[in-house]
N, C-alpha and C positions, 0 to 999 in steps of 0.2 A: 504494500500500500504506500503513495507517494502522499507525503504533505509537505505543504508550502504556502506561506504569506510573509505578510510582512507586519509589525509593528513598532508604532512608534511609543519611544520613550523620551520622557521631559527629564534629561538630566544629559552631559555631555559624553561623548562615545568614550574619551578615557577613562572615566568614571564607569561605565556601563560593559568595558570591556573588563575592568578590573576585578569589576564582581564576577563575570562570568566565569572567571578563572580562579577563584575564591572557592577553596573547598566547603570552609564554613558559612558564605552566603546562599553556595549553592544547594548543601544540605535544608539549609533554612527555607531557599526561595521552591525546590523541587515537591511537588505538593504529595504528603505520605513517603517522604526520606526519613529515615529510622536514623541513618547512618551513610557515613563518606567519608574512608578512612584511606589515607594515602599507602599503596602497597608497594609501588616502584614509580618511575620518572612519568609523570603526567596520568599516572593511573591508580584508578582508587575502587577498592570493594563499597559495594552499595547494598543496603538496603531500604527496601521499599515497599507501601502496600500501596495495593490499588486495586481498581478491578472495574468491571463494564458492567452497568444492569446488577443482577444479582450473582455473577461471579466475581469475587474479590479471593485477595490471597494475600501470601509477603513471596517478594520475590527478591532472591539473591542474585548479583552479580558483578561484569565491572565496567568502569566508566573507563574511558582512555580519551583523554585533549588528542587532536593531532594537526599537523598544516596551522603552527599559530604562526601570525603574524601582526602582532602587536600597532595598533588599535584598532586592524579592520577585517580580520577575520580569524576562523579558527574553523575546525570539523569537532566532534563528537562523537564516541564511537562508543555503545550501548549492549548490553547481553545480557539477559538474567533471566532464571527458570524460581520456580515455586509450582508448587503442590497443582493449582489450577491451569500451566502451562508453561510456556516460552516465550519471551518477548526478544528480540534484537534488533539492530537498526542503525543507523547511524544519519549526522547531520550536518548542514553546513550552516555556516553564521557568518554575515556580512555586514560589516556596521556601516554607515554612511552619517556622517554630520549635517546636522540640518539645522542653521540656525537657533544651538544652543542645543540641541535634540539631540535622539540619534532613530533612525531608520536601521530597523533591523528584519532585513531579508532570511528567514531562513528555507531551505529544504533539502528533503531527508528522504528516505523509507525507512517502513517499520514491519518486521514480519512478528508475528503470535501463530502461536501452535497451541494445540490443547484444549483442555474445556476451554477454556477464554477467550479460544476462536470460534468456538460454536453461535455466539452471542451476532456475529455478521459483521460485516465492512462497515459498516453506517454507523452503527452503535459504537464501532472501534474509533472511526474517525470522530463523530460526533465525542467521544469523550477523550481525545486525542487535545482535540481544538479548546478544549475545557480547561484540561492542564495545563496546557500551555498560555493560557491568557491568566490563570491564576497565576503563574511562572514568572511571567511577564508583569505584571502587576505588583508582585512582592518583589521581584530582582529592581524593577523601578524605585521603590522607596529603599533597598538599601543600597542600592549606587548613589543616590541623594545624600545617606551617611558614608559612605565608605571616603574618611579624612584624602584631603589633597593628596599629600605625601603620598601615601599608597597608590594612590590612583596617577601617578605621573603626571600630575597637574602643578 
């Protein structure tokens, strides 16, 4: 399954890329992260709950950065199984400045296996696009806090 849009955020791209690469905002900002614990260079064990409809679970797995380059893009690379299935996928992230803003293009595919796939494409996407705008929404306010310094400003 392919997704892709775009959103913007009211804070500046250094700021907004700092967080993305922030293991503890992005614990914080990933909606149902249990945990993001750094295992080797750009890659960290995850845990997560989530689920579509009335399939939910925790699912294990690991997250890997890859292709950064600092402040206008990076990839994402995703994997994790639990009880109810499989999920993996991976993504792209392109930040663009936009008078004080930042314009954030991404797109991905996502495969799920398992009961969790039973639930349908629709219901997959549909709570695909959910995630991600709550994702979106909390990585916004803490790129707002995340101090100058850090953020190469």
């Amino acid at each position: 399954m392919q997704i892709e849009s775009t959103q913007e955020l009211h804070a500046p791209r250094h700021r907004i890329y700092a967080a993305l690469i922030d293991p503890e905002i992005l614990r914080r900002c990933i909606p149902g992260c249990e945990s993001l614990e750094l295992i080797g260079e750009r890659t960290y064990a995850a845990t997560l709950k989530a689920g579509v409809g009335s399939i939910k679970g925790t699912f294990k797995g690991n997250v890997r950065l890859e292709d950064m380059r600092p402040p206008e893009h990076y990839r994402i690379v995703v994997e994790g199984k639990g009880i109810v299935g499989f999920a993996k996928g991976s993504a792209n992230f392109d930040l663009l400045e936009q008078d004080g803003s930042t314009m954030i293009k991404y797109s991905g595919e996502l495969q799920v296996g398992g009961t969790i796939a039973g639930v349908g494409q629709r219901m997959i996407q549909a709570a695909a696009k959910m995630m991600a705008g709550r994702f979106f929404t909390a990585l916004e306010l803490e790129a707002r806090s995340v101090p100058p310094a850090v953020a190469g400003g």
